[in-house]
TORGUPA-770923 format. One record per residue (C-alpha): residue number from 1; x, y, z. Coordinates in steps of 0.2 Angstrom, whole numbers. Example, Ala and Ser with C-alpha at 12.3 -4.5 7.8 and 13.67 -1.06 7.14 Angstrom:
{1,{62,-22,39}}
{2,{68,-5,36}}
***
This chain:
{1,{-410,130,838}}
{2,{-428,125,838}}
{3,{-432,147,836}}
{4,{-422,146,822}}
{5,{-425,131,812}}
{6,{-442,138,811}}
{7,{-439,153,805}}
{8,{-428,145,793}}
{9,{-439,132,786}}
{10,{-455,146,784}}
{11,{-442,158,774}}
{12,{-438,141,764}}
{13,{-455,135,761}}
{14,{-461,153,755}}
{15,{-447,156,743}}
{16,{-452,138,736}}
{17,{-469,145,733}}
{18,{-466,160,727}}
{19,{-452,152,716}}
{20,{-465,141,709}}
{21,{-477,155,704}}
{22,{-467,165,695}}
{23,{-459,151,685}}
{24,{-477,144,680}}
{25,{-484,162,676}}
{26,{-467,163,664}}
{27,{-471,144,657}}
{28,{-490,148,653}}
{29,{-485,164,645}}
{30,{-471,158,636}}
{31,{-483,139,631}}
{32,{-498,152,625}}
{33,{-489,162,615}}
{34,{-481,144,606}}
{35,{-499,137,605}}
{36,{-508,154,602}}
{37,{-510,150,583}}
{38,{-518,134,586}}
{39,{-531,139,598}}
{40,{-536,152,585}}
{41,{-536,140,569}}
{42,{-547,128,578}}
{43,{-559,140,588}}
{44,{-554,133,607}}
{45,{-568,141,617}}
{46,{-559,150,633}}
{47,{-566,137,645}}
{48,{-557,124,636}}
{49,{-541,134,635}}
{50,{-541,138,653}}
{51,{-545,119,658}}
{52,{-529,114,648}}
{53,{-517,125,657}}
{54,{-525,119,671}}
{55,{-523,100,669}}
{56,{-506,104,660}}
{57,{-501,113,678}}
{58,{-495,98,687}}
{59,{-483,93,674}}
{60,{-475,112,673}}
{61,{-472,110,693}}
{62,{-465,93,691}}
{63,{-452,100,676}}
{64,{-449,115,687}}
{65,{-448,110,705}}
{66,{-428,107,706}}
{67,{-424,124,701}}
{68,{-439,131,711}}
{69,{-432,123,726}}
{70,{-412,127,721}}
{71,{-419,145,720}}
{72,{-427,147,736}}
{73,{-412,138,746}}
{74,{-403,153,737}}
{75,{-410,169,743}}
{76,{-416,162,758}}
{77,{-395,158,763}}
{78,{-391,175,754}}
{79,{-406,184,762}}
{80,{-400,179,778}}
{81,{-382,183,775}}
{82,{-385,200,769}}
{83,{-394,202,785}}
{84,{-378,198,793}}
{85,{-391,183,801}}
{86,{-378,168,795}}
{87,{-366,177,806}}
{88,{-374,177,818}}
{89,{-378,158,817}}
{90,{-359,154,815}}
{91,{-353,164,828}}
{92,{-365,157,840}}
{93,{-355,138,838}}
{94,{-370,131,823}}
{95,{-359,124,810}}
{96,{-363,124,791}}
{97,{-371,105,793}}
{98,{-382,110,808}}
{99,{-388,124,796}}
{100,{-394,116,782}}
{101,{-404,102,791}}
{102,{-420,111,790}}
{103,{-417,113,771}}
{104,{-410,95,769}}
{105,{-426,89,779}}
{106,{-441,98,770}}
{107,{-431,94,753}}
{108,{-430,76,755}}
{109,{-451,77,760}}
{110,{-453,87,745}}
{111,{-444,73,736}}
{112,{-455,61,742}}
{113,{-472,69,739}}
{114,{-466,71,719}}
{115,{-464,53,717}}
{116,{-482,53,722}}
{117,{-485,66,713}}
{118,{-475,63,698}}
{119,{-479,45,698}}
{120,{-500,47,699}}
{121,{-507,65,699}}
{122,{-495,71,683}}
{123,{-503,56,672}}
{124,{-519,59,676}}
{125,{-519,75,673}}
{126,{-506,72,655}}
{127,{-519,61,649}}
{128,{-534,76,648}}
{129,{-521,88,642}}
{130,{-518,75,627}}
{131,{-537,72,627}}
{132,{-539,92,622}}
{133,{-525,91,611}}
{134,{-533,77,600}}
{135,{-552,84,601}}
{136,{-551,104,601}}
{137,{-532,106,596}}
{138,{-530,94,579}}
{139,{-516,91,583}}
{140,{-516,76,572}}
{141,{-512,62,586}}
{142,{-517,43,584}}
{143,{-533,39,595}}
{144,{-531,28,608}}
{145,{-544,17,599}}
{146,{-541,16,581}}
{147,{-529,8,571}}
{148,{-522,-2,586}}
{149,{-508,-15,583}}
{150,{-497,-24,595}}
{151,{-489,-39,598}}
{152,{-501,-50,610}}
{153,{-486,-65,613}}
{154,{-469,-67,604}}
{155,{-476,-75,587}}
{156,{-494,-67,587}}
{157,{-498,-49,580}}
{158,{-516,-41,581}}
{159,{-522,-26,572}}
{160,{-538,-18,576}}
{161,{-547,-5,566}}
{162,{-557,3,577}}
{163,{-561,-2,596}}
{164,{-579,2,604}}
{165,{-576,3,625}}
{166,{-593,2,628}}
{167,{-599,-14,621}}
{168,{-578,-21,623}}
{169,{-582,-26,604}}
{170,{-566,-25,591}}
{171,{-572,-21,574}}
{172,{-561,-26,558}}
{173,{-547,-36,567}}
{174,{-532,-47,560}}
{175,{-524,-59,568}}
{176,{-507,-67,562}}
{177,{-499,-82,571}}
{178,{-481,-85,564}}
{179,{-469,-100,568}}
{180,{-461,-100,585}}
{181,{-446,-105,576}}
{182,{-446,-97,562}}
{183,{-452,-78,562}}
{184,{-453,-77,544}}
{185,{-465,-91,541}}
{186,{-484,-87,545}}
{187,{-496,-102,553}}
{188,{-511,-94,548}}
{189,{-521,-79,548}}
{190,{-536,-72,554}}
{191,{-546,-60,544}}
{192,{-565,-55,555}}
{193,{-577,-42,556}}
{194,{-579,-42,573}}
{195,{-571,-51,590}}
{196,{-584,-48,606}}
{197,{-577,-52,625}}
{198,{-587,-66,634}}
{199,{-585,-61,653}}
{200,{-591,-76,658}}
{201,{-577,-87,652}}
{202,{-565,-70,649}}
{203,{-562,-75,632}}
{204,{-562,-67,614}}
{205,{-575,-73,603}}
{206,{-571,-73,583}}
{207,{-588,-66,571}}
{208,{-590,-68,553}}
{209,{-572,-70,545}}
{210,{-559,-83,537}}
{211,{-543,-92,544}}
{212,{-531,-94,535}}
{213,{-520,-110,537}}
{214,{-503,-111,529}}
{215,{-496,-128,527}}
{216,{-479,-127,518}}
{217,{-483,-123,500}}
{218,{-502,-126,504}}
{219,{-516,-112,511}}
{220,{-533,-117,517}}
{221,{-547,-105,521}}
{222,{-560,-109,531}}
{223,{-577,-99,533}}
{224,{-583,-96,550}}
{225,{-597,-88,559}}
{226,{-590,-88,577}}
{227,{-574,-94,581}}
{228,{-566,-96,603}}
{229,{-551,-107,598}}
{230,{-540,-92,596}}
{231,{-527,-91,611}}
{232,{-528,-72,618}}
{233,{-519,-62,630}}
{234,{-526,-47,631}}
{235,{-543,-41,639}}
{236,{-554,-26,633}}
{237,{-545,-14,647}}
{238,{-528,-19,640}}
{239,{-532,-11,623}}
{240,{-534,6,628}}
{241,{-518,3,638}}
{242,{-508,-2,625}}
{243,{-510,13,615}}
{244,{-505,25,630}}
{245,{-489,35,630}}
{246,{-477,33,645}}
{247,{-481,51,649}}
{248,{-499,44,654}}
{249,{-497,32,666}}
{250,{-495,30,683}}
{251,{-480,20,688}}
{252,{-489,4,693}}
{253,{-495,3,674}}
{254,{-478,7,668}}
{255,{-471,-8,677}}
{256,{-485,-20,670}}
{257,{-483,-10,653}}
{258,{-463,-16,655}}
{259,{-469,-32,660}}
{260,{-479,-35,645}}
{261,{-467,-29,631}}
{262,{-456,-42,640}}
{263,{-467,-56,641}}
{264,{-472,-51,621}}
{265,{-452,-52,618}}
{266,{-451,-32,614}}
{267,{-437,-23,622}}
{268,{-447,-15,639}}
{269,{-428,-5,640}}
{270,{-434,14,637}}
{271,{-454,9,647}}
{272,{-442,3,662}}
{273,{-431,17,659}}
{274,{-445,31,662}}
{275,{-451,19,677}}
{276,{-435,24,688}}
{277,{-432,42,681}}
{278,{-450,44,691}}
{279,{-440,39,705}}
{280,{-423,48,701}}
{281,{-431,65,694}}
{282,{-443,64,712}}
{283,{-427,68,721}}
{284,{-414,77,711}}
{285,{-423,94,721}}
{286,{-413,82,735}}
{287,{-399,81,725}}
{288,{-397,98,718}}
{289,{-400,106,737}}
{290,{-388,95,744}}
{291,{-373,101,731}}
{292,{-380,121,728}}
{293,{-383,127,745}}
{294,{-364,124,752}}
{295,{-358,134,736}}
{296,{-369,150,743}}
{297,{-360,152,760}}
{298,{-345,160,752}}
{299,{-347,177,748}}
{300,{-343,178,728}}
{301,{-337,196,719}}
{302,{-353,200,713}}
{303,{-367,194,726}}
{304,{-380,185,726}}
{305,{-383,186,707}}
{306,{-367,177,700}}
{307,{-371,164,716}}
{308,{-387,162,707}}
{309,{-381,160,690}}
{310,{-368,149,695}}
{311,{-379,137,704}}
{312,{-392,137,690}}
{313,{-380,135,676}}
{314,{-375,119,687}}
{315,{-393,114,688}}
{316,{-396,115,668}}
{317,{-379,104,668}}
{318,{-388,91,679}}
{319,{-403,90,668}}
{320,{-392,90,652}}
{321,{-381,76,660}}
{322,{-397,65,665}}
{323,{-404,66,648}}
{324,{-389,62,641}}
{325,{-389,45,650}}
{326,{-404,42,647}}
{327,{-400,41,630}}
{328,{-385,29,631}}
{329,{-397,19,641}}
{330,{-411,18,630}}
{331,{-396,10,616}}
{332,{-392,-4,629}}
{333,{-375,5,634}}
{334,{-381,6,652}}
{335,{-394,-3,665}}
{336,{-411,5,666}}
{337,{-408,8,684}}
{338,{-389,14,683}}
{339,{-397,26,669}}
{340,{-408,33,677}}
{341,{-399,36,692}}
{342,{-381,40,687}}
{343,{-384,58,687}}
{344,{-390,58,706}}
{345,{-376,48,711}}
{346,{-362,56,702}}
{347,{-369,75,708}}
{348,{-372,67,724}}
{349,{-354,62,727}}
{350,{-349,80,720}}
{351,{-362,86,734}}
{352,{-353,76,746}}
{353,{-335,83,742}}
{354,{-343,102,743}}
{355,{-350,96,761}}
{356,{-333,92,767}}
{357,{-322,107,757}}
{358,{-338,121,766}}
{359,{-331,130,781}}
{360,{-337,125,796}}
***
């Protein structure tokens, strides 16, 4: 079996590729025509074109790897059929699960490599994509580092108006403490022109500005030209941060990101959420292998294409079904984890049932 499960595997693995490439030339094509009109509104040199399909690559393999890997299992089980090779194979004593072990072995590494890959190289890459978008494309998106508000604990807000990285100096800043037991009465506010870090003692210091105490039906304001008694949370890096989209960070951020809306007393639900579909998206190629490949052993009226149409209209119907429960999740009906992998399990289980119905 050793002859065969490499001839098996390299048939596998080039379909996969070539799977691949044709789906990404048909997404490019499809994405340029959708995006033509802003390339030419805005003047986008080519170089800069070029180097957003290229940074926007990894995410189209991540989106299209399930069916890529669904479609090569396929045609190299049809191929192989219509070769009269599968015949062989059974005749010779290999059943159906000895068969599809080289399949089930490379799919499960594939799967593991895209939580890596899905997990740390698609961010990076998402977050020049988005970089373009803002700078060459207008497309009209909040910069990471103006107009920044967030919650820094569970009763103190901070707005920013613009944030300078290089000298980790906030400029135009409000900060608005409110009653730990009553959300609706403000302590006092904090109204500056600028807050500088200290690295030394990693602390914010206040410059030029007013506080603002409220005392039951009293205010005092008090003038100050540096203020350090202000309990913060955050540091310089952490701005920037806050301001990223889910899509743009690598899964240990997304766990701290959780971990701060938490501590903050937002609802971390959909950042938690996005954290396991990383996991659960990295493996339905595992999934969807596992429950396609069994249904294209039996010869169908109509070949290889209604086979093909048949498992990729159940592929779409996994996709659908996770982002359906995804959305019951994200209103609290269902357990970030169960959410995001309910679809694997429930197609899992149906993979299982087809296992045990194939002929041996």
């Amino acid at each position: 079996m050793k002859k065969i499960d490499k001839y098996i595997s390299k048939q596998f693995l080039q379909t996969i590729l070539f799977a691949l490439l044709i789906f990404i030339l048909i997404f490019i094509i499809i994405d340029v025509f959708e995006k033509l009109d802003d390339f030419l509104d805005n003047d986008v040199p080519k170089f800069i074109i070029i180097k957003y399909y290229l940074v926007f690559l990894p995410d189209i393999i991540r989106l299209i790897f399930p069916v890529s890997v669904l479609l090569a299992g396929l045609f190299t089980v049809g191929k192989m059929a219509n070769q009269n090779e599968l015949t062989a194979i059974k005749a010779s004593g290999v059943s159906v699960y000895r068969f599809m072990i080289p399949f089930v072995l490379i799919t499960f590494f594939i799967s593991l490599f895209s939580v890596y890959f899905g997990g740390y190289i698609v961010p990076a890459a998402n977050k020049e994509r988005v970089y373009i978008e803002q700078n060459f494309m207008k497309k009209g998106l909040v910069y990471a580092g103006s107009n920044i508000i967030f919650q820094d604990s569970k009763n103190k807000i901070v707005t920013i108006s613009y944030f300078d990285v290089r000298n980790n100096q906030a400029n135009r800043i409000c900060i608005q403490q409110f009653d730990s037991s009553n959300v609706t009465k403000m302590d006092y506010r904090i109204d500056a022109r600028k807050m500088l870090y200290d690295t030394t003692s990693s602390s914010w210091i206040i410059v030029k500005g007013i506080k603002r105490i409220f005392d039951n039906d009293r205010e005092y304001n008090i003038k100050f030209d540096t203020l350090k008694s202000v309990v913060l949370h955050f540091t310089p890096q952490e701005v920037i941060k806050k301001q990223e989209k889910p899509e743009e960070m690598t899964l240990p951020e997304l766990k701290n990101y959780a971990e701060d809306q938490l501590r903050t007393g937002n609802n971390p639900t959909r950042v938690e959420i996005e954290y396991y579909s990383r996991y659960a998206y990295a493996f339905s190629s595992l999934v969807i292998i596992l429950f396609g490949l069994p249904l294209s052993f039996d010869k169908r009226r109509g070949g290889l294409a209604v086979q093909f149409g048949i498992n990729l209209l159940i592929t779409f119907a996994y996709l659908v079904f996770m982002k359906i429960s995804q959305s019951f999740g994200k209103n609290g009906v269902f357990n970030p984890i169960l959410t995001a992998w309910l679809a694997n399990m429930i197609f899992f289980f149906a993979a299982l049932i087809n296992l045990y119905r194939v002929r041996k």
